[in-house]
C-alpha positions in Angstrom: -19.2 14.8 -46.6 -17.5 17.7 -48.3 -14.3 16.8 -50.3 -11.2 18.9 -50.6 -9.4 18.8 -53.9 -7.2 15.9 -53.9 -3.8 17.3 -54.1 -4.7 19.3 -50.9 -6.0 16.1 -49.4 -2.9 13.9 -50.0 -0.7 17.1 -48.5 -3.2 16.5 -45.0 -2.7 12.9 -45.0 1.1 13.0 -45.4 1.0 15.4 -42.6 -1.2 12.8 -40.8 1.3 10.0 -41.4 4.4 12.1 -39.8 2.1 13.3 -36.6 4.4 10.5 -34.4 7.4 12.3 -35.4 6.4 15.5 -34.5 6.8 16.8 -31.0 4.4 17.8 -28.4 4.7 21.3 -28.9 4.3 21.4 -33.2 1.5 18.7 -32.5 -0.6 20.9 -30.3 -0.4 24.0 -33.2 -1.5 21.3 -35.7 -4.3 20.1 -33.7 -5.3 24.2 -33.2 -6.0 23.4 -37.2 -7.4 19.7 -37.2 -11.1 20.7 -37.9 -10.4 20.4 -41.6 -9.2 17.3 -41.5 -11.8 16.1 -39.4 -14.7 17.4 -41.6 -13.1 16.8 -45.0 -10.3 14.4 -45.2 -11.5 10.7 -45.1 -9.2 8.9 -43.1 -7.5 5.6 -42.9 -7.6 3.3 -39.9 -3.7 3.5 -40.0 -3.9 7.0 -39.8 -6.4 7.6 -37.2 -4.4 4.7 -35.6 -1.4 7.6 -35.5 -3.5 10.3 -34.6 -4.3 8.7 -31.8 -0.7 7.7 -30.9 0.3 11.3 -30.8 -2.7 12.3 -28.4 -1.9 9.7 -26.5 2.1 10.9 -26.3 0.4 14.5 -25.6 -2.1 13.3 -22.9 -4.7 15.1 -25.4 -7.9 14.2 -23.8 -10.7 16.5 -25.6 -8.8 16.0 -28.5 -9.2 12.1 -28.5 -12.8 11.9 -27.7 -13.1 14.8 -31.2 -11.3 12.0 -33.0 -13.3 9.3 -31.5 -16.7 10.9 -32.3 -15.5 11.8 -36.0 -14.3 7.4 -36.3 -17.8 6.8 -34.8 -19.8 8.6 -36.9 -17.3 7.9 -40.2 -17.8 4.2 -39.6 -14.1 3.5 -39.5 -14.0 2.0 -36.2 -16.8 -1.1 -36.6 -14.8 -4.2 -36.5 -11.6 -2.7 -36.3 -9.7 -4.2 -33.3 -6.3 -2.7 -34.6 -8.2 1.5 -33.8 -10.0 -0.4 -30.9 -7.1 -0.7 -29.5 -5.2 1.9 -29.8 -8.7 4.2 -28.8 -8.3 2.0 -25.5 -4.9 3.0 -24.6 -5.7 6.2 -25.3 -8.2 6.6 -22.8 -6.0 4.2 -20.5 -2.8 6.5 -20.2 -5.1 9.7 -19.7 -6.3 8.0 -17.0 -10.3 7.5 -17.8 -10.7 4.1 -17.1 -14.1 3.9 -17.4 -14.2 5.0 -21.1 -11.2 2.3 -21.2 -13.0 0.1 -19.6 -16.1 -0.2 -22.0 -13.9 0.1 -25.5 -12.0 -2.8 -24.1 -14.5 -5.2 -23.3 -16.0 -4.6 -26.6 -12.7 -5.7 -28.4 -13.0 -9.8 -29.1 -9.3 -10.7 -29.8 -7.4 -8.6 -26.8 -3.6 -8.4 -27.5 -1.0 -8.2 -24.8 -0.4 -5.0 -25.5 -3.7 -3.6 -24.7 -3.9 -6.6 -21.3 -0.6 -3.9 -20.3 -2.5 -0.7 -21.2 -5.4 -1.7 -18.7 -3.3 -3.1 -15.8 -0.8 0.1 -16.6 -4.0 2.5 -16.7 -5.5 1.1 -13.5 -2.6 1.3 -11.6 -1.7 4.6 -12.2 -4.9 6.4 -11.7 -5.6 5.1 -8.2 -7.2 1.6 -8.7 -4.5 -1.1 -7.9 -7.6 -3.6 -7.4 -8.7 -3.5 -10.5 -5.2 -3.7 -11.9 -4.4 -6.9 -9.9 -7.8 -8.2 -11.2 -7.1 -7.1 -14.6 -3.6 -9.0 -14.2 -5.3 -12.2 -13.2 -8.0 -11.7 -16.1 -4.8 -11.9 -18.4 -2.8 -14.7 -17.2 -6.5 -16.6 -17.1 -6.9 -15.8 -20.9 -3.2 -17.1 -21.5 -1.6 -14.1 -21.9 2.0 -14.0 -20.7 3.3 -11.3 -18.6 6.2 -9.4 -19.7 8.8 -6.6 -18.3 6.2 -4.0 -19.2 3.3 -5.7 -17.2 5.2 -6.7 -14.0 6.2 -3.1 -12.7 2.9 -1.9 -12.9 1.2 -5.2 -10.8 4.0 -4.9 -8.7 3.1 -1.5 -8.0 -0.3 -2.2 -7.4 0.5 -4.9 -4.9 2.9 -2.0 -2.8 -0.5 0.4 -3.0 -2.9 -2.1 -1.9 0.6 -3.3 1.1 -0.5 -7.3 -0.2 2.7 -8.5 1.3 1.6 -12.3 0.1 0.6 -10.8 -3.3 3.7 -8.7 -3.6 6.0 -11.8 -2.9 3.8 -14.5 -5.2 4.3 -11.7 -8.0 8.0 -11.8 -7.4 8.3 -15.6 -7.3 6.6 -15.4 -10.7 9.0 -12.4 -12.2 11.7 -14.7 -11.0 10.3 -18.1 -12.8 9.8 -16.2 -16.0 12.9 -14.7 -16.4 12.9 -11.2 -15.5 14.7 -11.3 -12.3 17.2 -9.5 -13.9 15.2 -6.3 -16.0 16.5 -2.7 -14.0 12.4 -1.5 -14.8 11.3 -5.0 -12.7 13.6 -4.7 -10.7 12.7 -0.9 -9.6 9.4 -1.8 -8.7 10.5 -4.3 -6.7 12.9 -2.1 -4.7 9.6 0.3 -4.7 7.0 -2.2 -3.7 9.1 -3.7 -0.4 9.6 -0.1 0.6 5.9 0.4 0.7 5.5 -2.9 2.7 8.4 -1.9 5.2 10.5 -4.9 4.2 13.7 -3.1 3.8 15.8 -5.7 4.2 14.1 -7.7 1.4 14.2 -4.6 -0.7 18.1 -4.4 0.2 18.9 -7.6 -1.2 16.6 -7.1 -4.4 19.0 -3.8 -4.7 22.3 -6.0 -4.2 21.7 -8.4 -6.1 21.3 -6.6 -9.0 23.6 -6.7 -11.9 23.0 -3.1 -13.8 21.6 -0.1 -12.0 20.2 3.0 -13.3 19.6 6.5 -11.1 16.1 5.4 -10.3 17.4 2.3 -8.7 19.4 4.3 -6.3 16.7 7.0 -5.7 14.2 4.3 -5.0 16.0 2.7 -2.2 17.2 5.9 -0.7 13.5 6.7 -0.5 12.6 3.8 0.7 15.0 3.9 3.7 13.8 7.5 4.2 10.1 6.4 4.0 10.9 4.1 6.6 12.5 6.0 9.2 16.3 4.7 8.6 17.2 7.7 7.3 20.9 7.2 8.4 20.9 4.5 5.5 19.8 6.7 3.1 22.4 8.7 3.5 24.9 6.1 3.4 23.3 4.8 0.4 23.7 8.7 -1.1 27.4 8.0 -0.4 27.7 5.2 -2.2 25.8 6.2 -5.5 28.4 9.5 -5.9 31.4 6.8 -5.3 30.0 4.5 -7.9 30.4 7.6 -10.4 26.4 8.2 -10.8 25.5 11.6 -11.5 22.4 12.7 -8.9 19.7 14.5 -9.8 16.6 16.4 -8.1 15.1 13.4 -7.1 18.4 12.1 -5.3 19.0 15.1 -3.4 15.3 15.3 -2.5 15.8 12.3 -0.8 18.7 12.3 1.0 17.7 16.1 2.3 14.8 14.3 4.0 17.1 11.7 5.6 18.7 15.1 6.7 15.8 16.9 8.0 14.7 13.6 9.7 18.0 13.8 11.3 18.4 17.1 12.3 21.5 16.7 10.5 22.9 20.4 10.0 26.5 19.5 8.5 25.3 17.2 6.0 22.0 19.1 5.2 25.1 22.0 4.4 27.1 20.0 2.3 24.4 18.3 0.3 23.8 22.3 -0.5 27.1 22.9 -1.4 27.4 20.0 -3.4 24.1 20.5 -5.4 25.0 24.0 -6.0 28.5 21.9 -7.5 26.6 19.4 -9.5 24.6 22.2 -11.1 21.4 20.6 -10.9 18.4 22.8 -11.6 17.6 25.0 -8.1 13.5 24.7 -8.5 11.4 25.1 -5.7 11.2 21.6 -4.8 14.6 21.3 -3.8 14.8 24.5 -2.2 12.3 23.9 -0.1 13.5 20.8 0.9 16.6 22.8 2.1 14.2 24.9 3.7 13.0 22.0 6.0 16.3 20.9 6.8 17.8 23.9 8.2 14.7 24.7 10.0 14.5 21.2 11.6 18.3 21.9 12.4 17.2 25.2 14.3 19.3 27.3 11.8 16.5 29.5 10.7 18.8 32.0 10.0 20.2 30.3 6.8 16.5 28.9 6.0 15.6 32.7 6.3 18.0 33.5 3.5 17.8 30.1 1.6 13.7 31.6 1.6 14.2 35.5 0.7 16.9 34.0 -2.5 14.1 31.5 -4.1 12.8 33.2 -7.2 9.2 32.2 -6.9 8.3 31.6 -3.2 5.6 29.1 -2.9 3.0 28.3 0.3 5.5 25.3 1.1 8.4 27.6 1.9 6.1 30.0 3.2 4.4 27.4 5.9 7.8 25.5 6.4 9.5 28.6 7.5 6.6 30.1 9.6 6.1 26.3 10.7 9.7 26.2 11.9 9.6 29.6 13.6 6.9 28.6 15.8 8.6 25.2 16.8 11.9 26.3 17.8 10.4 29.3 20.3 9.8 32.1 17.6 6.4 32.6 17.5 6.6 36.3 17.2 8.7 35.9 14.2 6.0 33.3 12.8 3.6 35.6 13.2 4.9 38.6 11.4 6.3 35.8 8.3 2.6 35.1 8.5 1.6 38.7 8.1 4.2 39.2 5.0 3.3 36.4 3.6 -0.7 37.9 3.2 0.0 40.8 1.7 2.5 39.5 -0.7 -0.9 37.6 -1.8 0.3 33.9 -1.2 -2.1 31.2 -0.8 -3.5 30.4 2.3 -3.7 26.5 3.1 -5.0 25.0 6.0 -1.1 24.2 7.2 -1.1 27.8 7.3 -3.5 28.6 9.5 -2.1 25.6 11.8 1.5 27.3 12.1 0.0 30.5 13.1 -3.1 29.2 15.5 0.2 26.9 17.1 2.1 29.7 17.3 -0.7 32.2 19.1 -0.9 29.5 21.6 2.6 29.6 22.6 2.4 33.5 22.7 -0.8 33.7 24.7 -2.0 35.6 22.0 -6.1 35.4 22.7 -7.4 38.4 20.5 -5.0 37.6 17.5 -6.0 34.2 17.6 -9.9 34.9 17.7 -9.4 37.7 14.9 -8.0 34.3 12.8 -10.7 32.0 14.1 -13.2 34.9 12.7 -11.6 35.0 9.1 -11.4 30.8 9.2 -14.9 31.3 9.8 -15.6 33.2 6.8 -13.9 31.2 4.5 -15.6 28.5 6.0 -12.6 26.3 7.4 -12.9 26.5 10.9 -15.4 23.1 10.1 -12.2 21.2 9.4 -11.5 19.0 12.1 -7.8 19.7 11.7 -8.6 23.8 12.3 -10.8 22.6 14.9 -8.6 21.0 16.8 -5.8 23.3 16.1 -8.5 26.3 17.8 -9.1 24.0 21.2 -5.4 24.0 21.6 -5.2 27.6 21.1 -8.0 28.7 23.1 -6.6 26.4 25.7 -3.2 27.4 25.7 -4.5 31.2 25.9 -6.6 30.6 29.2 -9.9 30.1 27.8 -11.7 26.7 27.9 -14.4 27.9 27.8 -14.1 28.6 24.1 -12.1 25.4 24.0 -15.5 23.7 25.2 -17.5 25.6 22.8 -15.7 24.8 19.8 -15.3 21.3 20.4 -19.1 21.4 21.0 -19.7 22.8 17.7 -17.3 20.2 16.0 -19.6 18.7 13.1 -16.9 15.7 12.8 -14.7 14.6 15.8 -11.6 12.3 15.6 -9.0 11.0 18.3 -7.1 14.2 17.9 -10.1 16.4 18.8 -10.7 14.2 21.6 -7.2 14.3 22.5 -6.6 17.8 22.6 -10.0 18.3 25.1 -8.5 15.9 27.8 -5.3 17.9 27.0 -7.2 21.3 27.3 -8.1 19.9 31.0 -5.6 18.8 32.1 -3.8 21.9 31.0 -6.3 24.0 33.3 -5.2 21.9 36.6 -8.9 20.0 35.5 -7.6 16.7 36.1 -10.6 15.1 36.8 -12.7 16.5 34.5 -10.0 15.2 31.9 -10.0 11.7 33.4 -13.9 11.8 33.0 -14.0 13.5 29.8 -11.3 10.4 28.7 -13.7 7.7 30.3 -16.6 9.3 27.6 -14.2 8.9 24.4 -13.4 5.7 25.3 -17.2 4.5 25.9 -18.1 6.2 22.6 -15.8 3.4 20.8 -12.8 5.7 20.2 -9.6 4.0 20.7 -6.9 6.2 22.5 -3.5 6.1 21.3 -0.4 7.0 22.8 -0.6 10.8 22.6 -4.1 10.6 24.3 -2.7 8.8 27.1 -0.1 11.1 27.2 -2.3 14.0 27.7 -4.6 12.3 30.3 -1.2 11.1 32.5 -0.1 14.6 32.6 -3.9 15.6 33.8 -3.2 13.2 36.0 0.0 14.4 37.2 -0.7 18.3 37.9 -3.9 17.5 39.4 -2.0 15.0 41.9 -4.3 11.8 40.9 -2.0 9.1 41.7 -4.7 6.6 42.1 -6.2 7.4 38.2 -3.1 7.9 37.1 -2.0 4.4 37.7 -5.4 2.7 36.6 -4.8 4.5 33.5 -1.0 3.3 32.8 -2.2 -0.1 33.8 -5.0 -0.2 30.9 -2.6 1.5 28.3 -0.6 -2.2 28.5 -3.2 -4.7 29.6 -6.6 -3.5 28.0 -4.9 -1.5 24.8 -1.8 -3.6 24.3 0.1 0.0 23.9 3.6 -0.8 25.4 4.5 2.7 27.0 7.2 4.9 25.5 9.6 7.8 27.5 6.6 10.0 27.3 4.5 7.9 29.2 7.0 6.9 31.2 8.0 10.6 31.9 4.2 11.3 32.7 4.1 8.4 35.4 7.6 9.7 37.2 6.4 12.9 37.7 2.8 12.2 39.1 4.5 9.5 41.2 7.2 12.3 42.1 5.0 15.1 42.6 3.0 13.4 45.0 6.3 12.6 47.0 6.3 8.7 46.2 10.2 9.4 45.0 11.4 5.5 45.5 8.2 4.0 43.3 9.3 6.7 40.9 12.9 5.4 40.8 11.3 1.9 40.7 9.5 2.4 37.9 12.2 4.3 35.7 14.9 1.5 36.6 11.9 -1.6 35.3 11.0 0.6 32.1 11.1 -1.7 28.5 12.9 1.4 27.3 15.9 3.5 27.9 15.3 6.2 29.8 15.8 9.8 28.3 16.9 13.2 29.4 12.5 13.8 30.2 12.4 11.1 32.4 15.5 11.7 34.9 14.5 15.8 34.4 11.2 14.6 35.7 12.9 12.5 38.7 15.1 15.5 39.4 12.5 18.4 39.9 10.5 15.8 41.9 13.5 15.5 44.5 14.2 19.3 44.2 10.4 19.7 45.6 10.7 16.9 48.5 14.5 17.9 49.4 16.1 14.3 48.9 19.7 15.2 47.4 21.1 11.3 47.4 18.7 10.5 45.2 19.0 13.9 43.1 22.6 13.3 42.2 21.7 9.8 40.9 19.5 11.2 38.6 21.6 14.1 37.9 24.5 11.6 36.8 22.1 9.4 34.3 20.8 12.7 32.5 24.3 14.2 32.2 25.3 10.4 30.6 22.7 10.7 27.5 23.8 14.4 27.4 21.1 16.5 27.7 20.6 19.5 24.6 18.9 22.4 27.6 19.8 23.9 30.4 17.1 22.7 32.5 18.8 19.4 34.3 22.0 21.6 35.8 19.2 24.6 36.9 18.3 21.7 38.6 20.7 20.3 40.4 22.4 24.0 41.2 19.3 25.1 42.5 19.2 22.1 45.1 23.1 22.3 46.2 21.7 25.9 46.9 18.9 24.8 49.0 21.7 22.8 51.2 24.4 25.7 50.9 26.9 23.5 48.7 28.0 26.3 46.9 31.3 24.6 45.7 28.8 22.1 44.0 26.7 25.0 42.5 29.7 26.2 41.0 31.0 22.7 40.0 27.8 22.2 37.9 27.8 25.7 36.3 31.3 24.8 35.3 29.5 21.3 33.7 27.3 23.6 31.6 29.8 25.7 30.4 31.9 22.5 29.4 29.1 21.4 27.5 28.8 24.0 25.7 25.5 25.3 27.3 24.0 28.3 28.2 20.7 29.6 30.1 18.7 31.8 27.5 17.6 34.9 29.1 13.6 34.9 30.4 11.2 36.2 27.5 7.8 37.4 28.3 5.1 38.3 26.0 2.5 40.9 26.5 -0.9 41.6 24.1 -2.2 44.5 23.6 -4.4 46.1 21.0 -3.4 42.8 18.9 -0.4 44.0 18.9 2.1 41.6 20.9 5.2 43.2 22.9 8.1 41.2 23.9 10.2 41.7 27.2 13.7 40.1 28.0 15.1 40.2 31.1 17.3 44.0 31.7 15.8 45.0 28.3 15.3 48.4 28.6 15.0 49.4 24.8 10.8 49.2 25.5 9.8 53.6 25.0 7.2 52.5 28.1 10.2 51.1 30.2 10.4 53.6 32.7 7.2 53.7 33.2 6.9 50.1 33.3 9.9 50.1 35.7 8.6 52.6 38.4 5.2 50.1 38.3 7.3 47.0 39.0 8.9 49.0 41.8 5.6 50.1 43.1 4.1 46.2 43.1 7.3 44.8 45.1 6.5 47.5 47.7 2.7 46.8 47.7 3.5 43.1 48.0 6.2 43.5 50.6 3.8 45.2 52.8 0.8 42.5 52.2 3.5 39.8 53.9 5.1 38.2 51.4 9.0 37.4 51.6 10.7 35.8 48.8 12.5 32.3 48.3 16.2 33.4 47.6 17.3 29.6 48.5 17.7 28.7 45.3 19.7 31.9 43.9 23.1 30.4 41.9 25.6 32.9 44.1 26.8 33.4 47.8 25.6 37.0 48.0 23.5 39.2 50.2 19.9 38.6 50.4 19.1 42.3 48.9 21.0 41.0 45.9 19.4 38.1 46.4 15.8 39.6 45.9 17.2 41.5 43.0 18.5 38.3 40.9 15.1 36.5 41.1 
């Protein structure tokens, strides 16, 4: 080996010696230069030992295994348990476990130190088995665990959702006397969120005696993660009274809890009050705020929030087309879609499920095979997710037959695939064909779950099968223990309705496990709007207005059956209701595709260039239809005015 002078020598191993005080940036420009050392300066076993504490600070992963082949072939690492060591966490914290793995068990005398790497390594790289095994390993060797070993087998346990394990780990934090560590006591708080347990994770948080910010954000997670999201932000409430200062994490949070919520006022002060606090506005956070003002149906402000953000990720991008296509603005979801190409943004597969959900809802058949072509070339229409997401589509735009096809062609099926076929049926007024097509997924060992049934109870219901309909609500309790939710319910009270069997339907709603919702007296109300039976109409009229219904739809209802009878002091006694509520009928939208370009109509819009034309066409047809016998319904028109007018309203 080649010798440098020794005065420059010492200079590189006094360097050598400071590397742990250096940071991460200066270390990486003196590891740009390190190829002198490692040819030419004969090194210690300290100082490799703080070499390889600094590449371990800086995660320096081709670095390390440089080092390691120079110690290898220099000789400094036979019999040295001290570099062994260290060379073990190293490859430990950058998460090759394997390398860890076989440096380890070569090691004779194994401190606890390097029992904690391994357990600390496993765990955080996706392997909370071979942590717990590891953990077991150590207490069998008479190692004691300590504050630095317990959050990471504690975290394992949450992974793995070992309940028993989890609580057995805690018993034994407790006996050895770090009940009472904030880092022990985190990953308790973190581990009973991941098992559900929130009121065990609760009283781990109350019963704390010192509480850092990850302690709070852990438990307002936790409640989040667990679908209280109410708590959470109560919790949020009481961290900013107890004087702690939030930061991204906090708010990240507690603008779930908000977007779980639908909660538009706090979602807006949570803004405010970030924008207060100063925290740093990265894309994380705005995105989050994103998701909560679209899940509020404020897409106007999520609109803005999106067009502000410096760097506009896919996230923002899919939340906001996502959101558009939810709340009945699937033309809008499609152009953000369009912008959002030729601004070069990534394409993910969420992507492409926004925009194939929201050609569905338009009808849009040629845009939405001009997508399935480009999925196909980029070779993602094979996911079963697109896949599905294409049946649906196809379905929705009148063609099963393509729905068949590309289930057909469906290398890999799941429950959701399955799902959306009986739902493609039933869709098509195929009932039967979606009760048989249900009857194959079931023999081919696929469980239905609640959405399936869903779908085949609504085949069920537009196809007027009460008999399969019923046989199937029966083995959704008694052959697949699946207790039946409103949707179900809702399902069963409309085929039962439909078909005209109004007091079973009424039977059934007031014997249901569950409160009824707005769905499920909506569904009773059309039903007697079809067979004429008013008494029982205003019952179900009077339980929908109770739990407040958020559309129009129930008083259309109602008003259109006092207009049947001729009530029209009740007709205008519920349009006063809706106004007092604070509702109001959205005007009809059509859409219309054309050349892939989609055209949008509103009722009275006239600002179309082709209206006119389009006018004097209508016109035209009403004649045309007029003369081939048909005579409109004006029963149910709202007003007490002539039937001309009449004719002219519908």
């Amino acid at each position: 080996m080649r010798l440098l002078p020794a005065r420059r020598a010492l200079k590189l191993q006094a360097r050598i010696l400071l590397l742990s005080r250096l940071t991460s940036f200066q270390f990486h420009i003196f590891c740009t230069q390190s190829t002198e050392i490692s040819s030419a300066v004969p090194l210690t076993s300290l100082q490799c030992g703080h070499l390889f504490q600094s590449l371990t600070n800086s995660r320096s992963y081709r670095k390390g295994q440089q080092l390691h082949t120079f110690i290898l072939i220099s000789g400094v690492l036979i019999d040295n348990t001290y570099l062994a060591t260290k060379l073990s966490a190293f490859y430990a914290i950058c998460g090759k476990m394997e390398e860890a793995r076989v440096i380890f068990n070569g090691i004779m005398l194994k401190s606890s130190f390097l029992w904690n790497m391994m357990i600390r390594g496993f765990s955080c790289s996706g392997f909370p088995l071979n942590a717990l095994f590891m953990y077991r390993q150590m207490l069998g060797f008479g190692k004691k665990a300590d504050n630095f070993t317990y959050p990471f087998v504690l975290m394992a346990s949450g992974d793995l959702v070992l309940d028993d394990v989890g609580k057995r780990i805690h018993c034994e934090v407790i006996v050895n006397g770090y009940g009472a560590d904030v880092y022990v006591s985190n990953s308790l708080l973190a581990m009973y969120s991941k098992f559900g347990d929130m009121e065990t994770a609760q009283k781990v948080f109350d019963r704390m005696l010192v509480r850092d910010i990850t302690s709070w954000n852990t438990i307002i997670s936790g409640y989040v993660y667990n679908a209280h999201p109410e708590k959470s932000l109560s919790i949020f409430v009481d961290m900013i009274l107890d004087g702690f200062r939030c930061d991204q994490v906090s708010f990240l949070g507690v603008l779930s809890a908000c977007s779980d919520l639908g909660a538009f006022c706090q979602g807006k002060e949570i803004h405010a009050y970030v924008l207060r606090t100063g925290v740093e506005f990265n894309s994380f956070l705005s995105n989050a705020l994103i998701d909560v003002y679209v899940k509020s149906n404020f897409l106007a402000g999520a609109k803005r929030l999106h067009e502000m953000m410096y760097m506009r990720d896919t996230i923002s991008w899919n939340t906001l087309i996502f959101g558009c296509a939810r709340y009945g603005y699937a033309l809008e979801s499609l152009s953000l879609f369009h912008q959002m190409n030729y601004e070069g943004i990534y394409l993910d597969v969420a992507t492409f499920l926004a925009v194939l959900g929201a050609c569905g809802q338009l009808a849009a058949l040629h845009f939405g095979k001009n997508l399935h072509s480009h999925l196909s070339k980029i070779g993602l229409d094979h996911e079963v997710s697109i896949g599905t997401a294409l049946i649906d589509m196809y379905a929705k735009c009148g063609s099963l037959a393509h729905s068949c096809q590309i289930f057909d062609e469906m290398p890999t099926k799941n429950l959701i695939s399955w799902s959306a076929m009986v739902s493609a049926y039933g869709l098509h007024g195929r009932g039967e064909e979606a009760v048989d097509f249900f009857n194959q997924m079931k023999k081919k060992g696929i469980k239905p779950d609640k959405v399936t049934f869903t779908s085949v109870l609504s085949a069920c219901s537009h196809a007027g099968l009460v008999d399969s309909g019923k046989e199937i609500f029966l083995q959704m309790q008694h052959r697949h223990a699946i207790t039946p939710s409103v949707k179900q319910y809702s399902c069963m009270v409309d085929l039962l309705g439909r078909a005209g069997h109004l007091d079973e339907a009424y039977k059934l709603i007031l014997d249901m496990e569950v409160m009824p919702n707005v769905d499920v007296w909506a569904a009773l109300l059309a039903a007697c709007q079809i067979h004429h039976n008013v008494e029982l109409a205003e019952i179900a009229a009077q339980h929908a207005f109770n739990v407040r219904p958020q559309g129009f739809g129930v008083y259309i209802s109602l008003s259109n059956i006092y207009a049947k009878e001729k009530r029209w002091d009740d007709v205008k006694r519920v349009r006063g209701l809706a106004r007092r509520d604070g509702l109001r009928k959205p005007p009809g939208c059509s859409y219309f595709e054309l050349d892939l370009e989609i055209h949008r109509f509103l009722v009275g819009d006239k600002s179309h260039l082709q209206s006119k034309a389009m006018n004097a066409t209508l016109v035209e047809l009403k004649r045309m239809v007029k003369e081939a016998g048909y005579i409109p319904d004006t029963s149910s028109v709202f007003y007490e005015v002539e039937v001309e007018l009449k004719e002219k309203i519908l």
